[in-house]
C-alpha positions in Angstrom: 10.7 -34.1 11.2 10.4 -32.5 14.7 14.2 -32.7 15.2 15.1 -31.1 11.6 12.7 -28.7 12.6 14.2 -27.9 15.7 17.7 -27.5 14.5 16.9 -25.2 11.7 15.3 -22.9 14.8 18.5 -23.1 16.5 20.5 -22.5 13.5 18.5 -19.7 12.9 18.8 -18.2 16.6 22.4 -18.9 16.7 22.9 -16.8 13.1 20.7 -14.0 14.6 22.9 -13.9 17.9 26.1 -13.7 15.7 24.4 -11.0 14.0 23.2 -8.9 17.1 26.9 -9.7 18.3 28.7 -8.2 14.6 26.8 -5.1 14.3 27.6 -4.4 18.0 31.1 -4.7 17.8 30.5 -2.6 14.6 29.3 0.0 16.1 31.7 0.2 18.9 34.4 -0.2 16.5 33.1 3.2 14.9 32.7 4.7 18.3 35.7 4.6 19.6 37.2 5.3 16.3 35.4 8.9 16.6 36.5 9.0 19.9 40.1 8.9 19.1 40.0 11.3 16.3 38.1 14.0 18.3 41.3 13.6 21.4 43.2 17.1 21.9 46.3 15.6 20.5 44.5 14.0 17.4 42.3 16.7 16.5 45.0 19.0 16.7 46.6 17.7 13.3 43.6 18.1 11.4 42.5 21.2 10.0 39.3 20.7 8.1 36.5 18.8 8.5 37.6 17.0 5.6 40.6 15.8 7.0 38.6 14.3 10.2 35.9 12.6 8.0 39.2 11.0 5.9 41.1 9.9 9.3 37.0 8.5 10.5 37.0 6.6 6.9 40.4 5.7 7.1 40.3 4.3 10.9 37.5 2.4 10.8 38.3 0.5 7.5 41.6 -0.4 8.9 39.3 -1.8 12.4 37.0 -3.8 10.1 34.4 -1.9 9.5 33.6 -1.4 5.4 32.3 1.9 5.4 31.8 4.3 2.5 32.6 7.8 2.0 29.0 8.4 1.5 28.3 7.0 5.2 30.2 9.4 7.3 29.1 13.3 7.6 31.2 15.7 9.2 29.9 19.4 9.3 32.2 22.3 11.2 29.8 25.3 11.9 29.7 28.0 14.4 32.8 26.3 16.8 30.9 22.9 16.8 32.1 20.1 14.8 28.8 17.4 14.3 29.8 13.6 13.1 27.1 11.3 11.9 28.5 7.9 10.3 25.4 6.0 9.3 25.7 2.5 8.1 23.9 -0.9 7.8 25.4 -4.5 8.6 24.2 -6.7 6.0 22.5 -9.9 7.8 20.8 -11.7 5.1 22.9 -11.1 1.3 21.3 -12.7 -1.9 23.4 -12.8 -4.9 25.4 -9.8 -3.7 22.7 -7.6 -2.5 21.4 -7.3 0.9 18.2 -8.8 1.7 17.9 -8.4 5.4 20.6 -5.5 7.3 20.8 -3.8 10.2 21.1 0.1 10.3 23.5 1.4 12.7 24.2 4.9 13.3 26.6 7.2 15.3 26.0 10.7 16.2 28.8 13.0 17.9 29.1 16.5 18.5 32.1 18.3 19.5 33.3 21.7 20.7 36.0 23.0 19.3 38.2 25.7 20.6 39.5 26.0 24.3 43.2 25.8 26.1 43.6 21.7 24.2 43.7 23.4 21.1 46.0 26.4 21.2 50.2 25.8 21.3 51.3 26.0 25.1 53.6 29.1 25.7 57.3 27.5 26.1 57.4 28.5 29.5 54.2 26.9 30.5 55.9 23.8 28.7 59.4 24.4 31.2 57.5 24.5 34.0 55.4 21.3 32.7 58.5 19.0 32.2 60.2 20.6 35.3 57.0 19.5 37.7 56.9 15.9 35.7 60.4 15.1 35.7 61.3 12.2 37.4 63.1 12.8 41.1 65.6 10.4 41.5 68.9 10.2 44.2 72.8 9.3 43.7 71.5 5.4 44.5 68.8 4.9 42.2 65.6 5.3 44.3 63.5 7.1 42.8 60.7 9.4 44.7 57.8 8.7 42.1 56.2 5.5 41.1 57.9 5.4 37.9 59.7 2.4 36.9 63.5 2.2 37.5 63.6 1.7 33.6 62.2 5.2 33.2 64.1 6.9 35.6 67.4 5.5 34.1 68.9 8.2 32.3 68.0 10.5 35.0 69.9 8.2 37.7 72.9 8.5 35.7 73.1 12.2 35.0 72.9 12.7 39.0 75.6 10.1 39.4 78.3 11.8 36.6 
């Protein structure tokens, strides 16, 4: 009795590590998901908050994480765009409703605005390729730590 005791303890702490473990990978799973959408270059291509709160849904679905469109608030006022995703990891479920979850949560707020979010002027853009191309000689070595692979193309137009 003492041993079928014992292993339903360890069962038990074993299913609540797993679940400590899911809900943590859930919620970095939603993290970095908001943290992707809110780069320069991402939240660029969306307009509204709408669009950022369908890209969140759309994202985080596609890393695992079932979330609803009732779970994830995103509210644009006064240059600051807030994100809350609020959701629970079901531990315990009972003929297909959850007995026992975990409520997670992720709060972000953004400022909009500033020199990430405005088209560069083309010769801002001239001078940005001219500083970053890659220097290379008539031989082949280049001057940069770029791979030879990258610095191909250049390496042949100097040759020609």
């Amino acid at each position: 009795m003492r041993v079928f005791f014992w292993g339903l303890v360890a069962v038990a702490c074993f299913y609540a590590a797993y679940a400590v473990m899911m809900s943590a990978y859930q919620w970095f799973q939603v993290r970095s998901v908001i943290e992707d959408t809110l780069e320069p270059r991402n939240l660029s291509e969306l307009a509204t908050p709408a669009a950022v709160r369908t890209r969140i849904l759309r994202e985080a679905i596609s890393a695992g994480v079932p979330l609803e469109e009732r779970e994830v608030n995103v509210v644009s006022s006064r240059g600051v765009l807030a994100i809350h995703v609020a959701w629970t990891f079901p531990v315990i479920v009972y003929k297909g409703e959850s007995v026992l979850a975990v409520p997670l949560s992720v709060k972000k707020q953004h400022q909009l605005g500033g020199r990430a979010y405005f088209p560069a002027a083309p010769a801002l853009a001239s001078a940005m390729s001219f500083c970053t191309r890659a220097r290379s000689s008539a031989v082949g070595a280049t001057f940069t730590k770029r791979s030879h692979a990258r610095t191909a193309p250049a390496t042949s137009f100097l040759v020609s």
